[in-house]
N, C-alpha and C positions, 0 to 999 in steps of 0.2 A: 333966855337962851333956849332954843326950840334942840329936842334930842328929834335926830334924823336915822333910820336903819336901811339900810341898803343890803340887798344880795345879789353877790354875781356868781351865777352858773359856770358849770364848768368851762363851755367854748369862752365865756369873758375872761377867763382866765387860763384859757388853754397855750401858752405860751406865754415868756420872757418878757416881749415887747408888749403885749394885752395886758400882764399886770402892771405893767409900768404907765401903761393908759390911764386905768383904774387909779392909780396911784394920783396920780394927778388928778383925775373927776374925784375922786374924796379928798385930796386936799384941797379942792376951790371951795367944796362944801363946807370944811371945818374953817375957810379962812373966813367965810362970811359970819362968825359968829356961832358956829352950830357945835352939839354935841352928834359925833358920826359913831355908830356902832356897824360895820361889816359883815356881815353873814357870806363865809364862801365853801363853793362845791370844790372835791378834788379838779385839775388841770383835766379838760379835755376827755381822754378815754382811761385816765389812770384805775380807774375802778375797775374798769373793766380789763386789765392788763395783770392788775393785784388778784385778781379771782381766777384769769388763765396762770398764774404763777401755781396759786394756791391747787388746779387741780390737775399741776402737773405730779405733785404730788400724792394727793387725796382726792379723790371723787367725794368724799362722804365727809368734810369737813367736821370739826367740835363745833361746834355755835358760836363759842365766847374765843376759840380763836380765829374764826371766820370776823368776828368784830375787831378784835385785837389788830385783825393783816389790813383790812380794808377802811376801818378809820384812819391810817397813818396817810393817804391822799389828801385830804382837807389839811391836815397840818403842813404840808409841804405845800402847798397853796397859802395857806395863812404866815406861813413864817415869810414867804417871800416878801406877800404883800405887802407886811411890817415893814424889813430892808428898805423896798423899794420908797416907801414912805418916808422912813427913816435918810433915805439917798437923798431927797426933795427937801429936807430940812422940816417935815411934818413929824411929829412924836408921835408912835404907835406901839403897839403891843399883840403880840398875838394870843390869843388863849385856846387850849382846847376845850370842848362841850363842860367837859366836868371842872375844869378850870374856873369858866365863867358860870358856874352853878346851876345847870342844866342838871338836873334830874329825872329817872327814866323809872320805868315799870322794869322790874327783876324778865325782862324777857330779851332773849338773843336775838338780833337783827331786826326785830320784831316792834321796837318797844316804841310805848306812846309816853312821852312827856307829860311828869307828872307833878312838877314844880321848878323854878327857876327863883335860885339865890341871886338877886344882884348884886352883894356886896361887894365884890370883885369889881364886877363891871362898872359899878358909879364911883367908886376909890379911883379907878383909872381912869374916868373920867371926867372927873374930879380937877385932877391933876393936870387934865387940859391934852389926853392923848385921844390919838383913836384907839378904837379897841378892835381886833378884829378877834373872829369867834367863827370856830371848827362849826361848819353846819353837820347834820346829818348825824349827828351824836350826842351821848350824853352818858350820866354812870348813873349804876345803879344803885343798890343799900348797900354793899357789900363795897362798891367802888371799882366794880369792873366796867368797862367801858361797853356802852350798848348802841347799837345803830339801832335809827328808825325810821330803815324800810330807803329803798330805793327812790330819789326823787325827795330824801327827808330833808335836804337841807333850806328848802322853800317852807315845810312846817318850823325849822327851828326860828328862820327869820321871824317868822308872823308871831311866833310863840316868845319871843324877846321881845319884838315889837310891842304885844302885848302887857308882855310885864314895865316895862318900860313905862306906858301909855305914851309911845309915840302917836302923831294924825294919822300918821301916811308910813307904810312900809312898800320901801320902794324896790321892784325884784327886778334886777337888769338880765337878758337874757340875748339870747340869738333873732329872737323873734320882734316886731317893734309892737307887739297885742295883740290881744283876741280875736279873731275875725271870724266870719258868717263858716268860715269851714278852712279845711286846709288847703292854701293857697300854692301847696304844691300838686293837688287834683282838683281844683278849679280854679283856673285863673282869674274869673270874674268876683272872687272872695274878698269881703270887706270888710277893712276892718272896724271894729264899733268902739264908739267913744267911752260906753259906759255899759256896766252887766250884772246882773246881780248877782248876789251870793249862790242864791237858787241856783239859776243858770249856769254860772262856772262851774259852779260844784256838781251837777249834772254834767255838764261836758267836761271836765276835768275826771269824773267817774268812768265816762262812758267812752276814752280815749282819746279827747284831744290830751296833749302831752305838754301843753302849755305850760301847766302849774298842777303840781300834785292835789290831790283833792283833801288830803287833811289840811292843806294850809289853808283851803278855800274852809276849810268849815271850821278850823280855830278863828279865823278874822271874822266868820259871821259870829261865832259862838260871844267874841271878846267887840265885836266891832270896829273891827282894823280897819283902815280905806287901804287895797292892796293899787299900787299902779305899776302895772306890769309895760314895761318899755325897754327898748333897744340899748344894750351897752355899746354900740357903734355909730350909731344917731344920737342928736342932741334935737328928739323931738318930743313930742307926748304921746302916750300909747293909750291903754286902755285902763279903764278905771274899775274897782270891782269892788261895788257899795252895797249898803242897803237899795233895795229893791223899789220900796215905796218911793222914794224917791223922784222914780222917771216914770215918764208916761209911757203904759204900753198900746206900741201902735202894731205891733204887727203879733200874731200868735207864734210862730219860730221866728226865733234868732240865732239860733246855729244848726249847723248839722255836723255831728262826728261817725267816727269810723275806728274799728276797733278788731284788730287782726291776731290780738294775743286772746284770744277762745277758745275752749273746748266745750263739745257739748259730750255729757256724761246721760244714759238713758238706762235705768231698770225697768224691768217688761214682766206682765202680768203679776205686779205683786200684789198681795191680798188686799182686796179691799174693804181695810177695816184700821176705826178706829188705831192711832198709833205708829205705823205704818213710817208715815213719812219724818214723824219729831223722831224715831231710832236712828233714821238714815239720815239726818241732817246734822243731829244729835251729835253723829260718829263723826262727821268731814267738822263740825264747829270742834271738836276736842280734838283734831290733827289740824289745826289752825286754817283748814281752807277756807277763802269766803267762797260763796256760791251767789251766782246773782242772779239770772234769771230761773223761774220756775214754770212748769205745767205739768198740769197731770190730765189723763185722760182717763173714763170709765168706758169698758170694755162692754156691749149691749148685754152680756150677760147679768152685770153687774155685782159681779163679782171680786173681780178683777180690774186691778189697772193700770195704764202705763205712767214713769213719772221722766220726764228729762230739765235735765239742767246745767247753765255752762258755768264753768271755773275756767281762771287761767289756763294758758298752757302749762305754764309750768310747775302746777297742781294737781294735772290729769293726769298721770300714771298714778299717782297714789287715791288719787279722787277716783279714781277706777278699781283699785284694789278692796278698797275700803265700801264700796258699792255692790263687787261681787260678792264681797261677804256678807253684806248685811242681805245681798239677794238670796243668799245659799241658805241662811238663817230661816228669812220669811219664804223658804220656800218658792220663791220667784222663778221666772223662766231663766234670768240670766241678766249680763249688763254689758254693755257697749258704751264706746268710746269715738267718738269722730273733731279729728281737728282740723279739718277742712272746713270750718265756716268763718265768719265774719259776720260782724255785729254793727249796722249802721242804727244809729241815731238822731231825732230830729227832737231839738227841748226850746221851751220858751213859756213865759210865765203866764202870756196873752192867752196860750190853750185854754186857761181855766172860760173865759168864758167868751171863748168864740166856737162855734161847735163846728163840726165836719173834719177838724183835722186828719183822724183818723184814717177817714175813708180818701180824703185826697193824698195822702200817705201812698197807701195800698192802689189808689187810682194811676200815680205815677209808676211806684213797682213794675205793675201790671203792663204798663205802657211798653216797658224793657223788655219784657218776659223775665223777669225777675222773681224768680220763687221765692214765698216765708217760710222760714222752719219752724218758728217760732216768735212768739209775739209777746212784750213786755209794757206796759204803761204806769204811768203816775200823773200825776197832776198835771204834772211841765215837761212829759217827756212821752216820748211813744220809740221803743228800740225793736229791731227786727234782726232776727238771726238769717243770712241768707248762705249760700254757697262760695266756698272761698272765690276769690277773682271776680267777683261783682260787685265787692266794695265799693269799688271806684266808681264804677258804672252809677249804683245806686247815689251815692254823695253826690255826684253832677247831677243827675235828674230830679232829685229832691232841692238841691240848691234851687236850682231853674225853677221847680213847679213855685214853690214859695217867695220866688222873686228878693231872693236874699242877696243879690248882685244889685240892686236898685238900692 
């Protein structure tokens, strides 16, 4: 008897008549013989309707009852989907994150899964039900309930999957897979049969919104095969395996785009030993990530500039926390600009096909497209441009790479 995990995002379940769809795609599943565990998102936009409640209230929420308001969507998704299973003459069960023994790191909204009891879940399944299971949560020592982070109900799946050792954890979405870019700004956008971990997890990084990128890097960590496909087609989507696997024939195989940026800049801070581990030092102990980096040395050399982008929704405090470290080190001061956009172009074949770079920058150029900045790694080359070029830039870089063919 093969255990099967399935996740359906919010739009697969955004409505009455969509769970009862579902309801019926996991019952054909369990009639064939199978063990089904469910992993589901809150309904739709419910997260996002529980967070405008919450600040009609408070702007400045508690943490642990920002977790408390906003985990109860998943279970109002889960209970239904039970019923409805239940309606079909299928035995189900719902459980919450901490229910089904999902354990979390002692941190609010924040937390990263940090073991999973199956006891629960194989007694119930055991018994011959499905099980279905609150994504995007879990408890912590204490036994408060902790979310993990926006988009966390795609690591819970992988991270059951995992424990489990299911083959295949299957994520049903809005979308029917991966494809060369987003196919709502290029039409000519394909989508690929198979990706690696690298690569998702790069483009999952870098804004495509596919698939969260911790779930990309629990199933490379554990070796999950993820098949990300359509919950309104009955097709096959995209596969997202070990890498060695497939032949690489072309050097990029996507391009993303990423419009939640700020770029954060201190100006002439000393140049000297220290400098930058204080000021990063401070934004890692206020939990922001920072991802791209540069610094410049001023001809005096003395001095220097350093900029960096974070989230939007990191940048005012990512700003605050930058003045002060610049007042400290004596710096000119620090600025803030949220007008940019961050296009990326990732694929594994870079490692040894050379010139990417420069036809990168050769297409830009083409547009009149300005760089603010410039990021690379192995399988990836990202450029910060000026907001509203985005798109511009995605199409032309599609095109130059012949990612439509």
């Amino acid at each position: 008897m093969v255990t099967i995990v399935h996740k359906y995002g919010g739009t697969s379940v955004g409505s009455v008549e969509k769970i009862k769809n579902v309801a019926k795609k996991v019952a054909a599943v369990r009639a064939k013989g199978n063990k089904v565990v469910v992993i589901v998102s809150a309904m739709g936009h419910t997260t996002d309707e529980l967070i405008d409640l919450m600040h009609q209230i408070t702007k400045e929420p508690h943490p642990r009852e920002y977790d408390m308001l906003v985990s109860t969507g998943e279970q109002v998704s889960a209970a239904l989907l039970s019923l409805a299973l239940q309606e079909i003459s299928c035995p189900a069960i719902s459980l919450t994150g901490g229910q089904a023994g999902v354990e979390t790191e002692d941190i609010y909204r924040k937390g990263r899964i940090k073991n999973i009891k199956l006891k629960r879940i194989e007694q119930e399944l055991k018994e011959g039900k499905v099980v279905i299971v609150t994504g995007f949560q879990g408890i912590d020592s204490k036994g408060d309930i902790i979310t993990i982070g926006r988009g966390g109900s795609d690591t819970s799946a992988v991270a059951i999957a995992a424990a489990l050792k299911a083959d295949v954890c299957d994520i049903y979405t809005d979308v029917d897979g991966v494809y060369t870019t987003d196919p709502r700004i290029v039409t000519e956008a394909k989508k690929l049969k198979t990706i690696s971990y690298e690569e998702m997890l790069e483009l999952a990084s870098l804004g495509a919104q596919v698939l969260h990128p911790r779930a990309v890097e629990c199933a490379m960590v554990y070796g999950i095969k993820i098949h990300l496909r359509s919950s309104t087609k009955d097709i096959e989507g995209t596969y997202i395996r070990e890498g060695n696997k497939m032949e690489v024939k072309k050097a990029v195989r996507g391009v993303a785009l990423d419009k939640d940026i700020a770029k954060i800049g201190i100006l002439k801070v000393p140049d000297k030993p220290g400098s930058a581990a204080k000021l990063f030092k401070a934004l890692a102990d206020a939990k922001i990530n920072v991802d791209m980096i540069i610094q410049s040395v001023h001809s005096a050399g003395s001095q220097a500039d350093m900029a960096f982008t974070v989230g939007k929704g990191d940048a005012i405090r990512a700003l605050e926390i930058t003045k002060n470290i610049a007042k400290a080190q004596k710096a000119e001061g620090a600025v803030c600009d949220t007008e940019v956009e961050k296009v990326s172009i990732v694929g594994t074949g870079m490692i040894s096909q050379p010139g990417v770079a420069a036809k990168m920058f050769e297409a830009l150029s083409s547009k009149k497209i300005n760089i603010e900045m410039i990021s690379t790694s192995e399988i990836k080359i990202s450029c910060v441009v000026t907001a509203g070029q985005g798109k511009k830039a995605v199409a032309v870089l599609h095109k130059k790479f012949d990612l439509g063919k």
